[in-house]
N, C-alpha and C positions, 0 to 999 in steps of 0.2 A: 507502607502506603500501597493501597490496593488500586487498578482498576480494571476497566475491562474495555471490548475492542470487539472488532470484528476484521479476518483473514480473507479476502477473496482472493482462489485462485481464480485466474481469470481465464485462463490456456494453458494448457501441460499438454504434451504427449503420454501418449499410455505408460511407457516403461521411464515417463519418470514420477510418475504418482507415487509409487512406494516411497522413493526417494524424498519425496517432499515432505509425505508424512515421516518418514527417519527425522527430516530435520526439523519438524515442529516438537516433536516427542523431544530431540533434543534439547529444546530450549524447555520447555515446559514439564521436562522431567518427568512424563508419564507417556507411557503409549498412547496412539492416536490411531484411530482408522475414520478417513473422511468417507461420506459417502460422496462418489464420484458420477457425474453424469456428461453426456456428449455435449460438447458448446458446438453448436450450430454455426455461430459467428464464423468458425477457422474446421472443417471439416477434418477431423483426425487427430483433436484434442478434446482434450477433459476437463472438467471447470467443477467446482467446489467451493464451499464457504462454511466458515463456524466461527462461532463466536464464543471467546475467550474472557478469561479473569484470573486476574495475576498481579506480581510486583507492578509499580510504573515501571519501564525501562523494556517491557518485554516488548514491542510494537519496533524497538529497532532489534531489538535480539531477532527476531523472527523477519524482519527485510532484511540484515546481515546474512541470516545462516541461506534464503530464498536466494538473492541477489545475483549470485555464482553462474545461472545456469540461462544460457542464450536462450533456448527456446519459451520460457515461462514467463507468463502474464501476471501481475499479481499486483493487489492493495493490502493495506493494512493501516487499521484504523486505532486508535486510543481513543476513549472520553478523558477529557478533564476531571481532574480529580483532585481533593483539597491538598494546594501547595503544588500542582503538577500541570502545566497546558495540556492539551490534547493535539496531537500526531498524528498525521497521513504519511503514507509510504507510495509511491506507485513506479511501477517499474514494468517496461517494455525492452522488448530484444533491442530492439533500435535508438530507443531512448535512453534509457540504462536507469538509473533511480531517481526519483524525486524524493524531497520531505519536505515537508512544508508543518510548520506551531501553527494548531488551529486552537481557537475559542471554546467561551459555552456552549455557542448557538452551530459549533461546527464551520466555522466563517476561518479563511483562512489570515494569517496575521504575519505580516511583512515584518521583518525588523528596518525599524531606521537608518540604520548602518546600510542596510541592501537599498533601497527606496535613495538614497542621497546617491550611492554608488551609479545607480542607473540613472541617475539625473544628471551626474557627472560627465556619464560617458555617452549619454545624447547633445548635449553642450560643445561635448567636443567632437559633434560627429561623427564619434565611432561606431553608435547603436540608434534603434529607433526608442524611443522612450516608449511607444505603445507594445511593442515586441517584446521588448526586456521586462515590462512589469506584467505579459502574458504568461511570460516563462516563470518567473516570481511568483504568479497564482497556481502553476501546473498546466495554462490552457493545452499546450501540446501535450501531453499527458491524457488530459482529459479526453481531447480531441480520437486521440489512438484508443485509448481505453473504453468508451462510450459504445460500441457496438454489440461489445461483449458485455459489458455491466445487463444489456435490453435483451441480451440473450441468457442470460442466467433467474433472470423473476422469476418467481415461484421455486428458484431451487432448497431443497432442504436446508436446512442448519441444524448443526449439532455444535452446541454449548460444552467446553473443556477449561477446564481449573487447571492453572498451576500448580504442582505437591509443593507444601510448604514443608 
């Protein structure tokens, strides 16, 4: 089962560019060379995106092999695909990762189990219910991430297949 995604780096430092595309190649089993441009957002970083097609499953192979490294800003997207939901990844120094099951329409999709949990633990006082089903969407995520998403428009994309 096939689909496809899109990788935004979102902020790298210079010397670990190389390193990043090592580890997409990695997962994807083909060399990669991103084209890389300056993110204005964070002065003295580099930002990137392409978009990919492959197994389902590869959208965490690729926030797995990312995920290690403090300085790096990064999403990573999946479409749904027959029998498969569609995946967000995002990940900040300070936040560390998100995932979140998203829909057809790209909407993201709460499990029951988490949505009762958080109602649980407003009930008993422990959390705010508005807070916890923020966190549940990504809004801190978002929040961090959003500067750099409006500093990357217009940046290239180059399109990579996984070798089968």
């Amino acid at each position: 089962m096939t689909t496809r995604g899109v990788l935004y780096v979102h902020s790298a430092p210079r010397a670990l560019c190389p390193h990043v595309e090592w580890a997409i190649a990695g997962v994807l089993g083909t060399r990669v060379g991103l084209d890389w441009i300056r993110q204005p957002a964070a002065p003295g970083t580099w930002r990137s995106e392409f978009s990919w097609q492959g197994q389902a499953g590869i959208a965490s192979k690729l926030a797995s092999a990312l995920r290690g490294w403090q300085l790096l800003r990064f999403e990573v997207t999946a479409e749904p695909s027959a029998g498969v939901e569609g995946e967000r990844y995002s990940c900040t120094p300070d936040l560390g990762i998100f995932h979140a099951v998203t829909g057809i329409h790209g909407d993201i999709m709460i499990p029951e189990d988490r949505l009762r949990a958080a109602l649980v633990r407003s009930q008993r006082g422990e959390t705010d219910l508005e807070s916890d089903v923020a966190k549940l969407l990504g809004k801190p995520w978002d929040d961090e991430l959003e500067p750099f998403r409006h500093a990357g428009e217009g940046a290239p994309v180059r399109w990579l297949h996984q070798v089968v």
